[in-house]
C-alpha positions as CSV (number, residue, x, y, z in Angstrom):
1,X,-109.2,-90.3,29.2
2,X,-111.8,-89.8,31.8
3,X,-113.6,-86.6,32.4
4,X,-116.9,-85.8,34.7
5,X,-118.5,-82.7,36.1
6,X,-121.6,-81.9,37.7
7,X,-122.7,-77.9,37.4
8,X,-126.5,-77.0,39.0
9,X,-127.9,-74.5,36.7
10,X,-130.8,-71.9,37.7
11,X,-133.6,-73.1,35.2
12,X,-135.8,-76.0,35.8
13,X,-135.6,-79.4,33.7
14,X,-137.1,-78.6,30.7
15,X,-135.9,-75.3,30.1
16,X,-132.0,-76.7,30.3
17,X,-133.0,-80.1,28.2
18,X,-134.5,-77.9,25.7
19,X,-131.1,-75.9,25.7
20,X,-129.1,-78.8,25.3
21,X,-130.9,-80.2,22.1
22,X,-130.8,-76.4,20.1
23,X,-128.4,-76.2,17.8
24,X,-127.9,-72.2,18.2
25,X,-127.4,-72.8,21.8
26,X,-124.8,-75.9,21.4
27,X,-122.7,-73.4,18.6
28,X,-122.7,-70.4,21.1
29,X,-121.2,-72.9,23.9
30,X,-118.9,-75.1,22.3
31,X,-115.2,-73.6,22.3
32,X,-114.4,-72.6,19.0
33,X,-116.8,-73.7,17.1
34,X,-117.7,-72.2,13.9
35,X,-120.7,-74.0,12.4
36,X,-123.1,-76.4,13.7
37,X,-126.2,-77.7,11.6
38,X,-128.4,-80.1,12.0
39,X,-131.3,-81.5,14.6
40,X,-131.3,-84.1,17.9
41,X,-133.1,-86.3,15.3
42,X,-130.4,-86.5,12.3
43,X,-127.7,-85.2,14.4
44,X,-125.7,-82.5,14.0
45,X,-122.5,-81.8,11.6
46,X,-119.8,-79.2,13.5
47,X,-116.6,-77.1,12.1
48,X,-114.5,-76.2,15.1
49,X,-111.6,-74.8,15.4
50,X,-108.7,-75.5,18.1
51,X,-104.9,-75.4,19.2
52,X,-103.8,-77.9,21.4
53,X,-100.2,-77.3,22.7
54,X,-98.3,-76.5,19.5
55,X,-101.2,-78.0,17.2
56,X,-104.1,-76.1,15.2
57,X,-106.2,-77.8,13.4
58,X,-109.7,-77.5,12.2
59,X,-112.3,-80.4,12.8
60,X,-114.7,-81.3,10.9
61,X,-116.8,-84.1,12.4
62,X,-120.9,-85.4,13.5
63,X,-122.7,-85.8,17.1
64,X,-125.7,-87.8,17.5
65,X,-127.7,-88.3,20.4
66,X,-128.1,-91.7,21.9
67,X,-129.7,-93.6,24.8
68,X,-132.3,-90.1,25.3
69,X,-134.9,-90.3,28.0
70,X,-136.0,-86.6,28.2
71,X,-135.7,-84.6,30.0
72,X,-133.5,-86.9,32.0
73,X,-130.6,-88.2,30.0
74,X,-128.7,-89.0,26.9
75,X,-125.7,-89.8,25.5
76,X,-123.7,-87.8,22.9
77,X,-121.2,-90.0,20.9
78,X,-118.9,-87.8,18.5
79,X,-115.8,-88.2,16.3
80,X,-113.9,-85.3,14.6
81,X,-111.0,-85.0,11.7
82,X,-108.2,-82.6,11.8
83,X,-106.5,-83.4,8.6
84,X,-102.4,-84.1,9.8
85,X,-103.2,-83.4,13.0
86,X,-105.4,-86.4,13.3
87,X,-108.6,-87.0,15.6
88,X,-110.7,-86.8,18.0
89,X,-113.8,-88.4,19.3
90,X,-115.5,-89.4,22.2
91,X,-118.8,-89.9,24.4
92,X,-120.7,-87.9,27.4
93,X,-122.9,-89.5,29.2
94,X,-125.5,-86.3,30.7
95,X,-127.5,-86.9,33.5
96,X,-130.5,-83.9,34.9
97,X,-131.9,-84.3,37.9
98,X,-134.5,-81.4,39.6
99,X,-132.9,-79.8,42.6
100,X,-133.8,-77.3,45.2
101,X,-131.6,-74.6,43.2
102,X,-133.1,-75.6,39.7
103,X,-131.7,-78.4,37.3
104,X,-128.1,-80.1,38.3
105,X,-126.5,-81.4,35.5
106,X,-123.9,-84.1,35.8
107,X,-121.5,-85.6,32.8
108,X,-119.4,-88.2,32.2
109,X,-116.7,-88.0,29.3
110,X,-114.6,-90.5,27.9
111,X,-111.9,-88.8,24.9
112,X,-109.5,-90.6,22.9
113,X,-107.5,-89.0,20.3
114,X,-105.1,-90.0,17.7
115,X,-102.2,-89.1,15.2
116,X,-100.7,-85.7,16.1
117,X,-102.8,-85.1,18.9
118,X,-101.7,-88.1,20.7
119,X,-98.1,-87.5,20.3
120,X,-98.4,-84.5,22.8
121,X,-99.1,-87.0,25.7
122,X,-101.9,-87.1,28.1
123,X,-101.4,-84.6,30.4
124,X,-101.3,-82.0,27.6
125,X,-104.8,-84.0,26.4
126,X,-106.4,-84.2,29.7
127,X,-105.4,-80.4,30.3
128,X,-106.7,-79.0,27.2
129,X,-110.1,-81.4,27.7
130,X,-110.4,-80.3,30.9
131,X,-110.3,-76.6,29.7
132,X,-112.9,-77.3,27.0
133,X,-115.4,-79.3,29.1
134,X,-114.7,-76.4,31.7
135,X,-115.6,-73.9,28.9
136,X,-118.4,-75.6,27.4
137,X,-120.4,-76.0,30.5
138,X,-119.9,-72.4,31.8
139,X,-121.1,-70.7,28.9
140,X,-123.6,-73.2,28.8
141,X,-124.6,-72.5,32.4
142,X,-124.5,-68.6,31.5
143,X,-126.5,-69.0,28.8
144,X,-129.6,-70.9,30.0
145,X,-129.7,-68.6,33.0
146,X,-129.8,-65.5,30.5
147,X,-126.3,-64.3,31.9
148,X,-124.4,-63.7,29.0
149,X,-127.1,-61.3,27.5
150,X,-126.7,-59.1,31.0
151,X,-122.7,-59.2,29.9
152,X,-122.8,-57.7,26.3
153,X,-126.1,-54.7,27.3
């Protein structure tokens, strides 16, 4: 499955390329995640925790970084266990371009999954990837542009 967005974010370049390569910043955004260690260099080891339709499941699972021209690109290329429930993994291709309003960040996703997971079909998939990606990139948004800190004063 097939998934792209584009979101313009209120920071220039740098600041949301540096944000996208910190590891405190990546945890805070990604839905449900619980741990995530690890550099843009090595890569970076995730525990996260989801329910998809009638299926929880815990995945434990590595991101690394590929194809990077900073501040203007990369891919990320990531696979995730679930024990029974089976897996996930994928790859986003992230474009940043400068724009009037600051930095506009586009994305590319391609998702496959497998064992459980897949049994649910792929509208199920698509909606609950959808609703992750959607997640992911508004809380990322929020936090590069120091919203969520206004939120919790």
């Amino acid at each position: 499955m097939e998934l792209t967005g584009t979101r313009v974010i209120a920071a220039d370049i740098d600041t949301v390329w540096a944000h996208l390569n910190n590891a405190e910043t990546l945890q805070a955004c990604i839905p449900g995640c619980q741990e995530l260690s690890g550099s843009p260099d090595e890569g970076f080891a995730a525990v996260v925790k989801q329910k998809v339709g009638p299926v929880s499941a815990t995945f434990k699972g590595g991101v690394t970084l590929e194809n990077v021209n900073a501040p203007n690109s990369y891919t990320i290329v990531g696979e995730g266990k679930g024990g029974v429930a089976g897996f996930a993994k994928g790859r986003a291709d992230v474009t940043l371009s400068t724009v009037t309003e600051g930095t506009e960040l586009s994305y590319v996703v391609d998702a496959k999954v497998g064992g459980k997971l897949a049994q649910l079909g792929s509208r199920v998939i698509g909606g609950f990837a959808k609703k992750m990606a959607d997640q992911f990139f508004e809380k990322f948004q929020e936090t590069v542009e120091g919203r969520d800190n206004d939120a919790s004063a």
